[in-house]
N, C-alpha and C positions, 0 to 999 in steps of 0.2 A: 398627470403632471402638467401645470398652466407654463404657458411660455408666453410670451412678450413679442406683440406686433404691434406693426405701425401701420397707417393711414392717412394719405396725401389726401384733406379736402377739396373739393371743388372751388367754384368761384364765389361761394357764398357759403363762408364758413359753420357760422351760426344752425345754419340748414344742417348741412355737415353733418356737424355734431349732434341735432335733433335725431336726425333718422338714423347714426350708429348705435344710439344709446337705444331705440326703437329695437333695433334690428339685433346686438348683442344680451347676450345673457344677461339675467335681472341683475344688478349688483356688480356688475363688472368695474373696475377700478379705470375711468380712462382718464388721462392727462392729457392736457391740449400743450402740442408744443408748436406756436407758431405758425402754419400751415398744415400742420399735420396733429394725429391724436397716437398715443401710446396706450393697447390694452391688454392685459396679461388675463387672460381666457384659455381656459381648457378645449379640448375637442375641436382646435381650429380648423378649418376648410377654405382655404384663401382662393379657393375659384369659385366655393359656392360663393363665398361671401362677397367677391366680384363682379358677379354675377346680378344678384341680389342689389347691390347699392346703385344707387343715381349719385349721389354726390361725395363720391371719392373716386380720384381718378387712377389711383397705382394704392398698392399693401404689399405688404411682405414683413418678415422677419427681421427683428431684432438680437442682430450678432455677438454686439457687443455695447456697454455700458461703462464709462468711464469719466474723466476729465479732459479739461479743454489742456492742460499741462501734457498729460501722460498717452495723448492718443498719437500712434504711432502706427505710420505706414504699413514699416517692415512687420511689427508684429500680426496687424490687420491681415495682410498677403497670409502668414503663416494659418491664421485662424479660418480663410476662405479658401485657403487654396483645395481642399478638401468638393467643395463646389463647379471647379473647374471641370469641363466635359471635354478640352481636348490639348491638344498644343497651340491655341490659337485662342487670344482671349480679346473681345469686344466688350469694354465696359462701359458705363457710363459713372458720373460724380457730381451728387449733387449736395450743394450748402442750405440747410434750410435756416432761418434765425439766425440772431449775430450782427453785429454792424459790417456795414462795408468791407473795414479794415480785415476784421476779423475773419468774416466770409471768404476776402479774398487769402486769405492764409488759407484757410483750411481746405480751398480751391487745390491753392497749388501745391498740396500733398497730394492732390493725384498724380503730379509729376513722381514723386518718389514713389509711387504705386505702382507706376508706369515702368521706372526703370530698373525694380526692383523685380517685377513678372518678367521684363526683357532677359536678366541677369540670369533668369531659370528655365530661358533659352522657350520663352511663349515668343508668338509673331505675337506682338499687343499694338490695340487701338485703341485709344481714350475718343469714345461718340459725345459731343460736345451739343448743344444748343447753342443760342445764337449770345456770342461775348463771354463763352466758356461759362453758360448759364445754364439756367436746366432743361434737360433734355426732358422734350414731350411723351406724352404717356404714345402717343398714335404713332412715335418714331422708336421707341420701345420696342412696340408691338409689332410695327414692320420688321427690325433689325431682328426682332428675335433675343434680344436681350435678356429675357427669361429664363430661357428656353437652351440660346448655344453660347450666350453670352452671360452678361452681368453687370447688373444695375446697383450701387451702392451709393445711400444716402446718409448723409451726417445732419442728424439731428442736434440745434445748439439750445440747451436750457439753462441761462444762465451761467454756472462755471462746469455745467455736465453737458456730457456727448452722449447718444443716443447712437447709434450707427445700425442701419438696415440693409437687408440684402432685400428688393424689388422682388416677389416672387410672381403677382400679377397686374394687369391692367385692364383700362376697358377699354372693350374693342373699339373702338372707333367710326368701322361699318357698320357693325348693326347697329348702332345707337342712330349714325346719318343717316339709312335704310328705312330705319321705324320713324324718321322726321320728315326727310325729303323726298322718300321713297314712295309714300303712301300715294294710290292714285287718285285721292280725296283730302284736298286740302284748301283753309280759308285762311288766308293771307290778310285778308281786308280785315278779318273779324276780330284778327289774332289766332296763334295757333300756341295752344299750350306746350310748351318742350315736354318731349319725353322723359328726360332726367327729370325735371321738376315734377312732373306725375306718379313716377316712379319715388320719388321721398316722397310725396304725399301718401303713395298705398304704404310704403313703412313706417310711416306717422300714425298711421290709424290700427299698425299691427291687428292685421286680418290673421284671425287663425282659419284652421282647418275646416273646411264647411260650409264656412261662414256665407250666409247672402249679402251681396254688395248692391247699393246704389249709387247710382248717376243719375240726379236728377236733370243738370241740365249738362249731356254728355257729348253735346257738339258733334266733330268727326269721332270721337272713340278713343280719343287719347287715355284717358282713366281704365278704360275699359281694359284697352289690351295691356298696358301695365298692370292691370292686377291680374288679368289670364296669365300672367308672364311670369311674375312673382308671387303668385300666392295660389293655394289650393283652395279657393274658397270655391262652392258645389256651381253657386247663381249670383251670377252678375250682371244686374241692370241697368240696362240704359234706356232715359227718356228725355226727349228736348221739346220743344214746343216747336219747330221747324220739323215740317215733313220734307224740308233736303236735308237737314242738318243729319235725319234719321236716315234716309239714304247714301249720306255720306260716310257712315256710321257703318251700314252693311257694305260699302264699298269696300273699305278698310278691312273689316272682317275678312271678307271675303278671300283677298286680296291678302292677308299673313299666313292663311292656310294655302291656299296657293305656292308662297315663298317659304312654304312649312316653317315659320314661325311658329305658326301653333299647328297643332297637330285638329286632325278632321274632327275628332270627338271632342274636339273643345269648344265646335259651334254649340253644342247643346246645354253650352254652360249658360250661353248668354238668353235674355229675353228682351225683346226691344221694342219700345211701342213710341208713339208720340202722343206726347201731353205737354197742356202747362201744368208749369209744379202746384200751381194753384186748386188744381185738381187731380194731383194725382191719388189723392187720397182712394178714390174709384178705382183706380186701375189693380191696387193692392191689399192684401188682406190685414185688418190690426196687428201691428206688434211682430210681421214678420221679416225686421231690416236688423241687420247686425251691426252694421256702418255704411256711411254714407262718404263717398269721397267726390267731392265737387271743385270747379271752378266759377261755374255762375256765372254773369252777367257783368262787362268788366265797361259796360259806357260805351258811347258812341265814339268813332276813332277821333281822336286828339292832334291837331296839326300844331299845336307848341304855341299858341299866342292867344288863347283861348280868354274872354275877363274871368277873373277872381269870380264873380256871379254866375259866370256858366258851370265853372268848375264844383263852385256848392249847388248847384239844380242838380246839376249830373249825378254826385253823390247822393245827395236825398232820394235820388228816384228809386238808386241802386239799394240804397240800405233799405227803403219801402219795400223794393221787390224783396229784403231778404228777410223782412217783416214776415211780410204772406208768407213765405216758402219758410220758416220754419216751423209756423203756427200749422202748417199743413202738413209738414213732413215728423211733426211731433208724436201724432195717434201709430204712425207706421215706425216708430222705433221700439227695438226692443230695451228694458232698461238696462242704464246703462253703456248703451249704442255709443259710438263716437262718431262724431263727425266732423271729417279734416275736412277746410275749405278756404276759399281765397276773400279776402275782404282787399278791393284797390283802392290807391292811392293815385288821386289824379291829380296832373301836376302841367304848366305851362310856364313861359317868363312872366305872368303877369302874377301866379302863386299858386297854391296846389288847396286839394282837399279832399277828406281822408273820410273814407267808410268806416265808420266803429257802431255798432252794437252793445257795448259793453255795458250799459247801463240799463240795456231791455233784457239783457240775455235773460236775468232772474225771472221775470215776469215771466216771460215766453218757456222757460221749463229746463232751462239751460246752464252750464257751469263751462268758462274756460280750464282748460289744461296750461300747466308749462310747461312747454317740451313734451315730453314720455315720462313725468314723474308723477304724473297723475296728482298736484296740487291744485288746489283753487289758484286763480289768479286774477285779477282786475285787468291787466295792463300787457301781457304778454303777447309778443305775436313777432312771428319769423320772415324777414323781406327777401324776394327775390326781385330784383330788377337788373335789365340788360343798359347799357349803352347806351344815350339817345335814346330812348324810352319814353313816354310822356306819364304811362300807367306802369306803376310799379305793385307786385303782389305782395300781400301781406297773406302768408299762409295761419290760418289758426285753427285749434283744435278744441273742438266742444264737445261736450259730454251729457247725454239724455239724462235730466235730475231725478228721481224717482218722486 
């Protein structure tokens, strides 16, 4: 029997969305409602699948389905109370969609949620974020809110309610642990986020076995997300920097240690140093399943760069990704994908953007869009932080036969 959950995205929805449709059953029916996606899937596992995602931050269960008219406190209480694990209830309440006005209404039916668990004689708390706004997945996860408590979200689509019970989140330490934890890290160079890595290996849905490359795999960020999330046998990594490679077995080294990964997992990986220009030598024909990179993203950007620096920059970068796939083409198997980043450099004086789109045929290549496995011209998924000067353009390409 399928049942109906929900999924709070990250900070970069679009992604989001890419790597659930990845990561969910082929044909799954998902609706985007505002922040979050609705999907009615069989065989749910809301820890593995917690586990598994970079960019969703909380899931859980879909309680109840209704109208923004007919949704009512006291009946909700009657429908969860079932859920309750003691005389003592810690909940949280969150609005997603809606204007203001509206949000703030459906806010403050947590008050009648509240006094209506009082009335059936629970100690209740309503755990609040900041302006009775939503409470973070890492304060969740401390309070236990899962677990001895209870996290309830109203979802608004238009004139329907969607309502969820939270059943998990992501941890918050280990995500911080595998970022800032690592005893090999390059700051100057940029350091890829582990979430972002982690939708990139669900981008490229690695199955079983599979050999993975990293051509230019830096400290190891690709690397251990996909020992982490996926069963693939061999997973390579090669960079042209003989520290970047060392910093590479730092990390390794360094998650078995923190038993991140387990001892038998070094033997998954092989790691050599090359340019991708040659790594055609190091590997045998036709034996790469996919390829998950980040690549060469410019020299660091202090924000006031001319318009002329910013197109040399990119020229250089698209060149390098000339060579590297002209080279990385013999070692694919067909069919192979390969997720990767294409940047976006950017300063007050104007930006300028790496595209390929118009060699890719030539060079042996088809874009994706999304996980729907289309051709496409134009598609491509951005992640960028804050104050940023390089922004990522994640894209997915497919070895043409």
């Amino acid at each position: 029997m399928s049942m109906k959950h929900f999924l709070v995205l990250g900070t970069h929805p679009e992604l989001s969305l890419a790597e659930i449709s990845c990561v969910l059953p082929e044909n799954t029916d998902i609706i985007r409602l505002d922040r979050a996606a609705v999907a009615e899937t069989k065989n749910w596992e809301g820890d593995v699948m917690m586990n598994k995602l970079g960019g969703v931050t909380k899931l859980g269960d879909i309680v109840e389905e209704t109208t923004l008219d007919r949704l009512d406190a006291g009946e909700l209480f009657k429908k969860l109370k079932s859920r309750l694990h003691d005389r003592e209830l810690n909940f949280g309440w969150t609005v997603y969609g809606g204007n203001p006005n509206l949000k703030r209404r459906l806010t403050n039916q947590a008050l009648v949620f509240k006094k209506i668990a009082r009335a059936e004689g629970l100690k209740t708390r309503w755990v609040t974020g900041k302006d009775n706004g939503e409470i973070s997945p890492a304060a969740i996860f401390k309070m236990g809110l899962t677990s001895d408590g209870m996290d309830i979200c109203i979802f608004v689509e238009g004139t329907k309610v969607h309502v969820g019970v939270t059943t998990d989140v992501q941890d918050p330490d280990a995500w911080s642990l595998r970022d800032f934890g690592r005893p090999a890290r390059n700051d100057v160079n940029g350091m890829l986020p582990p979430k972002l890595a982690r939708i990139m290996v669900n981008l490229a849905q690695v199955e079983d076995g599979a050999t993975i490359l990293d051509p230019f795999c830096g400290s190891g960020t690709i690397l251990m997300e996909t020992a982490l999330a996926t069963k693939a046998s061999l997973i390579i990594g090669s960079d042209i920097s003989d520290a970047m490679m060392g910093d590479t077995l730092q990390n390794q080294e360094w998650l078995i240690e923190e038993k991140i990964l387990r001892p038998d997992d070094e033997e998954r990986f092989k790691l050599f140093t090359s340019d991708v220009r040659r790594i055609a030598s190091h590997l045998k024909p036709k034996s790469i399943d996919c390829i998950i990179t980040e690549g060469y993203l410019g020299k660091p950007l202090k924000g006031h760069e001319r318009q002329a620096d910013l197109e040399n920059g990119a020229d250089e970068i698209r060149q390098l990704w000339i060579d590297s796939l002209k080279s990385l083409k013999p070692l694919l198997k067909p069919h192979a994908r390969l997720v990767c980043v294409w940047p976006q450099l950017s300063s007050s004086n104007g930006r300028a953007r790496v595209d390929l789109t118009h060699e890719l045929s030539g060079l042996g290549y088809v874009m994706l869009d999304g996980c729907g496995g289309q051709e496409t011209s134009h598609k491509a998924l951005v992640y960028q932080r804050p104050g940023q000067h390089v922004s990522r353009r994640v894209v997915i390409l497919e070895n043409k036969v």
